[in-house]
Structure formats: C-alpha cells, structure tokens
C-alpha positions as CSV (number, residue, x, y, z in Angstrom):
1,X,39.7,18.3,2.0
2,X,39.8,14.5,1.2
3,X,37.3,12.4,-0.6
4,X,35.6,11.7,2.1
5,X,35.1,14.9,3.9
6,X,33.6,16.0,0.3
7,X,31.6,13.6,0.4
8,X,29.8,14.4,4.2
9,X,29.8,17.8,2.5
10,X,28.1,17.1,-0.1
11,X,25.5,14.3,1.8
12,X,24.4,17.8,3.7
13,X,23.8,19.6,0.6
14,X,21.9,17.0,-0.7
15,X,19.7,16.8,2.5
16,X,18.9,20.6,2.9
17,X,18.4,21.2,-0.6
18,X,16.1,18.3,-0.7
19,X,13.9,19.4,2.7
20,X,14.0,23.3,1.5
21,X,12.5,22.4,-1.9
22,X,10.2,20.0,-0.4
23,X,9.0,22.8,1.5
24,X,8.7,25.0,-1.0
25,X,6.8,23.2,-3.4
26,X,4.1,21.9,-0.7
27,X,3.8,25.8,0.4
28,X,3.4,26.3,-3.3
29,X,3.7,30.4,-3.2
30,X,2.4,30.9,-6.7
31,X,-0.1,28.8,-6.1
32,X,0.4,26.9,-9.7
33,X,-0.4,22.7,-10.8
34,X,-1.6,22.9,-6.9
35,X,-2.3,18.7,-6.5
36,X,0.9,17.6,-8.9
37,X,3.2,20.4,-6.5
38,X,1.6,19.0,-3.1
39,X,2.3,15.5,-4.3
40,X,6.2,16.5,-5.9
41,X,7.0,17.8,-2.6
42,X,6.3,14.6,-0.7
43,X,8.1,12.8,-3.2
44,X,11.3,14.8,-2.5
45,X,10.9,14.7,1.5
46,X,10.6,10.8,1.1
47,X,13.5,11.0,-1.0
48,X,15.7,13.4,1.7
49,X,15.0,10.5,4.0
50,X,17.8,8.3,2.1
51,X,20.5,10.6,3.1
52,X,19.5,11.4,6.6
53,X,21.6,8.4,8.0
54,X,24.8,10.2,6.9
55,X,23.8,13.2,8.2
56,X,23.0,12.2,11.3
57,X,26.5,10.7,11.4
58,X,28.2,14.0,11.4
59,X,26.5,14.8,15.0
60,X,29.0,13.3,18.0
61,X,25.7,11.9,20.2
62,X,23.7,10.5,17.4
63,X,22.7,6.8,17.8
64,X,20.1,6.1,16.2
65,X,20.4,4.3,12.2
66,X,17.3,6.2,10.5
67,X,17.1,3.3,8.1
68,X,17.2,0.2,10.9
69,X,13.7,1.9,12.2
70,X,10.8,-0.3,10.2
71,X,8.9,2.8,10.2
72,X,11.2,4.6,8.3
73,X,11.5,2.5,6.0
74,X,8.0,1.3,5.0
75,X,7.4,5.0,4.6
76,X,10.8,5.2,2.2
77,X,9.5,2.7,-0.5
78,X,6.7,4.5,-1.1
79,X,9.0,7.4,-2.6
80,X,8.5,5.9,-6.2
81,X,5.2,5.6,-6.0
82,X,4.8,9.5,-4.5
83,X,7.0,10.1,-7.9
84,X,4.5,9.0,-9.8
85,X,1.4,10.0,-8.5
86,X,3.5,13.6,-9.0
87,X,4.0,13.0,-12.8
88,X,-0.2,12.0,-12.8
89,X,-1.2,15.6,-11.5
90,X,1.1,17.7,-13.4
91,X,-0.7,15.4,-17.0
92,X,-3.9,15.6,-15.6
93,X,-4.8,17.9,-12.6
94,X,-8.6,16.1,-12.7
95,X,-7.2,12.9,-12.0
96,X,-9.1,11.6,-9.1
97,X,-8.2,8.4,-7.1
98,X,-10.1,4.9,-7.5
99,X,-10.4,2.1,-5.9
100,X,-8.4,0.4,-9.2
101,X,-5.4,2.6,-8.0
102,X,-4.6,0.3,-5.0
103,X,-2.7,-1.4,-7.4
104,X,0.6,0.7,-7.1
105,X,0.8,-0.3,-3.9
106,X,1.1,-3.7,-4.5
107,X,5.5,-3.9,-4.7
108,X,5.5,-2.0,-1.6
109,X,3.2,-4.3,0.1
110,X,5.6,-6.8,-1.2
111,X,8.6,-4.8,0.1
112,X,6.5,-4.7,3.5
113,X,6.1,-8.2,3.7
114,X,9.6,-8.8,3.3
115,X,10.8,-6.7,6.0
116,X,8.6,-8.1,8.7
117,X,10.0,-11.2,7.4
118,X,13.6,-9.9,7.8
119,X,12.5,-8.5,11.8
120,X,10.8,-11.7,12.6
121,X,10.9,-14.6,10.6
122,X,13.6,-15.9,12.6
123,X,15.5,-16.7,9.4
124,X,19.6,-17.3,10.2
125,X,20.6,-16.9,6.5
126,X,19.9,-13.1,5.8
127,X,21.4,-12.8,2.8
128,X,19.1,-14.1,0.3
129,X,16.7,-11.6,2.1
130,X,19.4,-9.0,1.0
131,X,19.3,-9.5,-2.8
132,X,15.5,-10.0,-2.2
133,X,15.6,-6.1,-0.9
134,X,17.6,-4.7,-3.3
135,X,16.1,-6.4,-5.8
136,X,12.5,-4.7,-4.4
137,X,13.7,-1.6,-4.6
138,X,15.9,-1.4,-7.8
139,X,12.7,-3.2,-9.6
140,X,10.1,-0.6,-7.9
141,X,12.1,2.4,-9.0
142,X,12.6,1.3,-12.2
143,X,8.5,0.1,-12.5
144,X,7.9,3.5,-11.5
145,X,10.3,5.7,-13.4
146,X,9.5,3.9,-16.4
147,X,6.0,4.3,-15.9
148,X,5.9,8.0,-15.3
149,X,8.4,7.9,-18.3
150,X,5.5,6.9,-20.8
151,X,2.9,8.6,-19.1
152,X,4.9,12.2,-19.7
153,X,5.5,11.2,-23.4
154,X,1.4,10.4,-23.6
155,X,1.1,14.2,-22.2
156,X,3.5,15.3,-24.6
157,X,1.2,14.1,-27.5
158,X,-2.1,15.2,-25.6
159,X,-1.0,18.9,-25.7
160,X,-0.3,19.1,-29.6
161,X,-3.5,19.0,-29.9
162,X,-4.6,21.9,-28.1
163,X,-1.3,24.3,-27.9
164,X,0.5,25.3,-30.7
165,X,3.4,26.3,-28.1
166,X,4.7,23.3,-26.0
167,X,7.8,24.7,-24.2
168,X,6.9,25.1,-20.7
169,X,4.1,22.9,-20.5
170,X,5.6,20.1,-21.9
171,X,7.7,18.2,-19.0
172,X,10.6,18.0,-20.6
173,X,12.4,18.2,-17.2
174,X,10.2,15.7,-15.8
175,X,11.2,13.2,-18.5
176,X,14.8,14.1,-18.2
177,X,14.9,13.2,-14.5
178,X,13.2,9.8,-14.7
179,X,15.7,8.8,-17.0
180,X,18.3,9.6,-15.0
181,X,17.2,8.3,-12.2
182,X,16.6,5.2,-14.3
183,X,20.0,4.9,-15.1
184,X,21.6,6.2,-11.0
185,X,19.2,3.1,-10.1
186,X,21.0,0.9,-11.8
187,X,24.4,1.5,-11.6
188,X,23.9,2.0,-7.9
189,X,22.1,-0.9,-7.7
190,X,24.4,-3.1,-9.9
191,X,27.7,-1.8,-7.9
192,X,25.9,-2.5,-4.4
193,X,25.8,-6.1,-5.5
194,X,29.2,-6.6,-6.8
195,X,32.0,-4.4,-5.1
196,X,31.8,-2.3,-2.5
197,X,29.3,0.3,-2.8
198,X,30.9,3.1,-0.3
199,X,33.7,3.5,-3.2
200,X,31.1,4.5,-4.7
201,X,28.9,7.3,-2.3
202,X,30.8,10.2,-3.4
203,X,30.2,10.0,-7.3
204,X,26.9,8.5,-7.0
205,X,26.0,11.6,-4.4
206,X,27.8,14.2,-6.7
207,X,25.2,13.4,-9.7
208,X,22.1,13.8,-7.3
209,X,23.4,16.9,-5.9
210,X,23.7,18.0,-9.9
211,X,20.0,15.9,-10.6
212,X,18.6,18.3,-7.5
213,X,19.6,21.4,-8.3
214,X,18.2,20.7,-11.9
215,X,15.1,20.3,-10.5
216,X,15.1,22.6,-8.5
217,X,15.2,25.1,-10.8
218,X,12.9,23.8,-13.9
219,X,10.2,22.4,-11.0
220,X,9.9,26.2,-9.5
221,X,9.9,27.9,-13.3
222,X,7.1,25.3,-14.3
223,X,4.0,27.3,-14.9
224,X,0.5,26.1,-15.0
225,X,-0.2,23.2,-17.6
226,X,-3.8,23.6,-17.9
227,X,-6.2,26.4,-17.6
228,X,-7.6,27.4,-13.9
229,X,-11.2,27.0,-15.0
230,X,-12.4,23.7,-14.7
231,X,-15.0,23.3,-17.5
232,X,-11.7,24.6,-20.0
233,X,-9.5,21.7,-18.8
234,X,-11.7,18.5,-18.6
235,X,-12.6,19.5,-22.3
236,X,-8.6,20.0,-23.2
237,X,-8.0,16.5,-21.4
238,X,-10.9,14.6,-23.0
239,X,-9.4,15.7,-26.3
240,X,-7.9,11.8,-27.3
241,X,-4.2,12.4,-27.7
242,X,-4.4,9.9,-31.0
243,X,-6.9,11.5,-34.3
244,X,-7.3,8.5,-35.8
245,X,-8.9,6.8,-32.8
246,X,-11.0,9.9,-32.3
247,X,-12.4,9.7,-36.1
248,X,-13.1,6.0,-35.6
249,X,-14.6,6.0,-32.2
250,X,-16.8,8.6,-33.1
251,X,-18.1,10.8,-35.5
252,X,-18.8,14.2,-34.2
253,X,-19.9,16.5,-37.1
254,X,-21.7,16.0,-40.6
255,X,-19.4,16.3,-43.6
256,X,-20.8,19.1,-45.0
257,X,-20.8,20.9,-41.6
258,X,-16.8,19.5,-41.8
259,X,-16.3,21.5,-44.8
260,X,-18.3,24.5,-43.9
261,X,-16.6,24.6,-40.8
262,X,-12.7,23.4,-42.3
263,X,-13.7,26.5,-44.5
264,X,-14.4,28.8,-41.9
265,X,-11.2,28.0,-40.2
266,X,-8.9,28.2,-43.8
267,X,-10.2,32.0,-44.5
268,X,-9.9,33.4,-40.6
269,X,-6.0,31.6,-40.3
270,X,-5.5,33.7,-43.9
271,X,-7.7,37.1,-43.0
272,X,-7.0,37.3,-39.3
273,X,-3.4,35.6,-38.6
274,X,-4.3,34.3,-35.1
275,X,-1.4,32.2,-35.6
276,X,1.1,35.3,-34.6
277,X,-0.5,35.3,-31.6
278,X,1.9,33.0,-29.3
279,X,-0.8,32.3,-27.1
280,X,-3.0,30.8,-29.4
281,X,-4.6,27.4,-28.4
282,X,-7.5,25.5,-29.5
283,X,-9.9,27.7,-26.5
284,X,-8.6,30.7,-28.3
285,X,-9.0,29.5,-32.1
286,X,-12.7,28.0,-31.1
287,X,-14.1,30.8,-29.8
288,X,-13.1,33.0,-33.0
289,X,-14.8,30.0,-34.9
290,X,-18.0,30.3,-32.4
291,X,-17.8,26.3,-32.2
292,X,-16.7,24.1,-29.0
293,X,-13.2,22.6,-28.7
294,X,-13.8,19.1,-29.3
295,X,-15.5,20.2,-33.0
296,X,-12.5,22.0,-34.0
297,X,-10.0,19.3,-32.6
298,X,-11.8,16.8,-34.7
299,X,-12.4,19.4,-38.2
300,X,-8.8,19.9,-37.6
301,X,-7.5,16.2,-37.0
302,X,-10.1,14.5,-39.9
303,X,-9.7,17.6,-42.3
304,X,-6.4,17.9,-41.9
305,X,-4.7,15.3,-41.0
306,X,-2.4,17.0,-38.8
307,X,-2.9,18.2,-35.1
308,X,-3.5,21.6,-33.5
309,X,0.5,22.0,-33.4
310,X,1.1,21.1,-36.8
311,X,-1.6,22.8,-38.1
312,X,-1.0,26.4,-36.9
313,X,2.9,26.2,-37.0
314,X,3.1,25.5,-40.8
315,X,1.1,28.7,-40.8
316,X,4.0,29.9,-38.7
317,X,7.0,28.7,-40.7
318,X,5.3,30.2,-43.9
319,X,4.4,33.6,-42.5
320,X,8.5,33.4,-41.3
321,X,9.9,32.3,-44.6
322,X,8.1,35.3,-45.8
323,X,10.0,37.8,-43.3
324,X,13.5,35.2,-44.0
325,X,13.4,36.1,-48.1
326,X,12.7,39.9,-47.0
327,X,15.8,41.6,-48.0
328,X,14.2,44.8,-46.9
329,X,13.7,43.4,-43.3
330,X,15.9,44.2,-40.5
331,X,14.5,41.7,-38.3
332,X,17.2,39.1,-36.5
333,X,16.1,35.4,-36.3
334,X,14.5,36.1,-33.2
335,X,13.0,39.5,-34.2
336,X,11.6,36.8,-37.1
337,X,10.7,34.1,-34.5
338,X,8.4,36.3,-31.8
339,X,6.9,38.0,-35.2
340,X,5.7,34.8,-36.6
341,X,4.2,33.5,-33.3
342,X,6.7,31.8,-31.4
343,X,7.4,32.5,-27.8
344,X,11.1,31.5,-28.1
345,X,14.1,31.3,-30.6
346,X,14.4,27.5,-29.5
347,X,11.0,26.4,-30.5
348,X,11.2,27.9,-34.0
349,X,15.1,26.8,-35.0
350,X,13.0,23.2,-33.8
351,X,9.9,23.6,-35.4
352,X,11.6,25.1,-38.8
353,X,14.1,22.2,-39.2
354,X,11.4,19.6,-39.3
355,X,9.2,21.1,-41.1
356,X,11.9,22.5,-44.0
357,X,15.0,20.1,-42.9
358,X,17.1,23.5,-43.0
359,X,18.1,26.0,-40.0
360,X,16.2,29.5,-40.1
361,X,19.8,30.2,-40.4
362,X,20.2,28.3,-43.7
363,X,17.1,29.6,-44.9
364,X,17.8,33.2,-44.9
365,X,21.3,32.9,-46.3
366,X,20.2,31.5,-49.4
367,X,20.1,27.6,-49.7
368,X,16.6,27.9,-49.9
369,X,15.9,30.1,-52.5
C-alpha cells in the first residue's frame, strides 16, 4: 500500500469516525451536558464535511465537488463558530443566546460576502480572492480556537471555587484540542500558501485521525459539569471566578458574622473531616454549615485568602502527610490518596507537589522528615 492509497484510507476513517461520533453525541445516550453535547455534535458533522470531497472520490460515478456547491460551503465556515458555541455550554449550561451574540457571525458574513463575490463578481484575476479565502478561514479558526481557549481556562478557575476535585470537570481535553487545532491550522494554512499542499494530505490527515480518536474518547467519558438541578448551578456559576473582585464589588456578610461563620467552618473541617469525602464541594460543605453557597464562597475567599480548592486540599495534604510519616501503615500511595479525599492518584501526586514542592513519593521516604 503506497502513500497515497493510505492516505484515501485514512480520508474514510476520518469521515466515518467523524459522522458516527457526531451521531452519538447529538443522540446523547446518557443524557449528560445536554445543550454543550447537541452543539459538539454539529460542530463535528460540519467538520466531516471537509473530507467528504475525497471520499466521494473513491466512488467510480461521483461528479459532484462537495466544496464547489455555495451551499456547502457557507454552512462549512460556520464550523468554528459551532466549536465555540460547544465550549460555551459545556462552561455554562445556562448560557442563553442574545441579541449581542450576532456578533460571531460577523467573519462568516465576511467569508459569505466573499464567495458571492468569487461566483459573481465577474472578477478575471481570482487569485487575490484566493489568499482573501484562506486567509478568512485560517483567521476565523484561529479567532475561534483562541477564544474557546480562554474561555476554558476562565472555567478552569470558576470551578476552584466550588470543587475541591477538578479532574473530569475540568476540560482539560477541550483545551488540548483547540491547541492543536491552533497549531494544524496553521501549518496547513502556511503550506497551502507556499508549496504544494497535497504533499502534505497524508500527514496533515494522519494527526486528525489521531486528534479524533482523542476526542472521541475523552468527549464520551466527560460527565456532567454542573449539577442537574437548576437553582444548584446558577448559584455555582454566579460564584465570580476572581475573590478579590467578589470582596470589592460587594460585601456580603458582617465581619463578626465572618468570624463566627470562618469559626464554624475551622472546627467542623477539624471535628468532622468532610474533606475525605471526595465528593465534597461548596453545596455539600454549605449545607453542613446551614448557610448558602455564595456566604461560604465569600467567608472562604475574604477569610482565607484561598479558594474552595485550596482551602480543602491543604486539609487533604495534611491529613496524608499524616498517613505518609505512619510507619505502622500499610497503605500504598494510592491507598493514601483515596483515604485523604482524592478521587485519583493523579490529582494528589499534582496537588502534593505544589503545595510541598516534593512527590508523595519523596515524602514518605524520608526527605521530608
């Protein structure tokens, strides 16, 4: 099998895989981050679309050049934006559209405009139209992926304060695939402008057939972000990813209620150990407290000056240095891990290293004695 019979091979992997999972995550069987899944899966049939050319290559009788329809193609550029709005609904599943939004369609109404120009301008010199195209969509995927890129690392911030375990609901995947779409974009881009970007096809379609089958996988693993009932999530998402702003914009408690409260809190984390629970969140925490969320985000944030995450996993590390300086114990790192709290042996090597800049590991085996 030669290069280029790999490469039709592969072209036909790319384009199943990419309808089946669209499929999939539109049917949404377990029924989990319902609008950010129904969105995702649009995203990834508009994205099939790019491939469907080849594919329709490999049949004897087939005529048609999917991406020479105008149809096709006004519907293609609004892949990034689908992307996007994706990213959106798995931060914030109460996003709702405004009028204000119509904005993201602005470069594909540019893109638009162009075409038409292109079909019936009558202009004789095409090729500054060209650049003008792939330009359009080189700068759109990159607005986009950049964009979703920084609204993933606000989400990323926003849960600290309310989950004391981010792995799962954290996006790493999601953030991992815009930048390397980032980067395919522009090397793609870059080598379509200056050699000849066939050479190119088979390495280019290699990675995506890699980048799909990642998400594939982490996209159908991802559980639910934020908790079914709705009251429970608008307050987690008000919660201002930023304490400082939150203590300057407004003050929600007295300062002796503060202290009473940041008092409370100090003797149930020492009496009761919620922290070994590795389900604990701010709901959880607030409710043993008998106070709302947004009270014991801000005793937490102004009487701390840490976040929900930090606060309970120092708790964590401390409780586990404990078990580590056991020579009695017969607990394994992990054993040590899922005792303290954590869910998985990733999140506390992590979590240990920055708080003690030393491995569990390193710990245990006496440099930190």
């Amino acid at each position: 099998m030669n290069t280029s019979e790999l490469n039709r091979f592969i072209v036909v992997l790319i384009y199943g895989s990419l309808v089946l999972l669209s499929l999939l995550k539109l049917s949404n069987p377990l029924r989990v981050n319902r609008k950010a899944n129904f969105w995702f899966g649009i995203f990834l049939f508009l994205w099939s679309s790019f491939w469907l050319d080849e594919v329709l290559t490999l049949v004897k009788d087939a005529q048609v050049e999917v991406h020479s329809i105008i149809s096709v193609q006004v519907i293609q550029f609004l892949t990034p934006v689908m992307f996007y709005f994706s990213v959106l609904f798995y931060t914030n599943p109460s996003f709702k559209f405004k009028i204000s939004d119509l904005k993201y369609f602005i470069l594909p109404l540019i893109f638009w405009i162009n075409i038409l120009l292109q079909r019936f301008g009558g202009f004789e010199d095409q090729t500054v139209f060209n650049y003008v195209f792939i330009g359009l969509i080189l700068f759109q995927a990159l607005f986009y992926t950049g964009l979703s890129y920084f609204t993933i690392r606000k989400h990323k911030k926003r849960i600290q304060q309310f989950s004391a375990n981010t792995e799962g609901i954290n996006l790493n995947w999601l953030e991992y695939i815009t930048i390397i779409i980032f980067v395919i974009n522009i090397i793609y881009v870059v080598y379509n402008l200056s050699y000849d970007s066939t050479a190119l096809n088979f390495f280019i379609n290699s990675a995506f057939l890699l980048v799909i089958y990642f998400v594939g996988y982490y996209s159908l693993k991802q559980k639910e972000i934020y908790p079914l009932e709705e009251k429970q999530r608008e307050e987690l998402i008000s919660i201002d990813d930023d304490p400082e702003t939150e203590e300057v914009r407004k003050k929600l408690i007295s300062d002796e209620e503060l202290i009473r409260i940041k008092n409370q809190l100090e003797e149930i984390m020492t009496s009761q150990k919620p922290y070994l629970d590795s389900e604990l969140n701010l709901i959880r925490l607030s409710e043993l407290l008998s106070i709302s969320t947004h009270h014991l985000s801000y005793v937490i944030n102004t009487g701390f000056k840490k976040n929900f995450f930090q606060y309970v996993n120092e708790y964590r590390i401390s409780y586990a240095k404990k078990l580590l300086k056991d020579s009695q114990s017969k607990l394994s790192i992990l054993g040590i891990a899922y005792e303290s709290g954590f869910n998985s042996k990733t999140s506390f090597n992590t979590t240990f290293k920055k708080l003690t800049d030393q491995t569990p590991s390193e710990y245990k085996n006496g440099s930190g004695l």
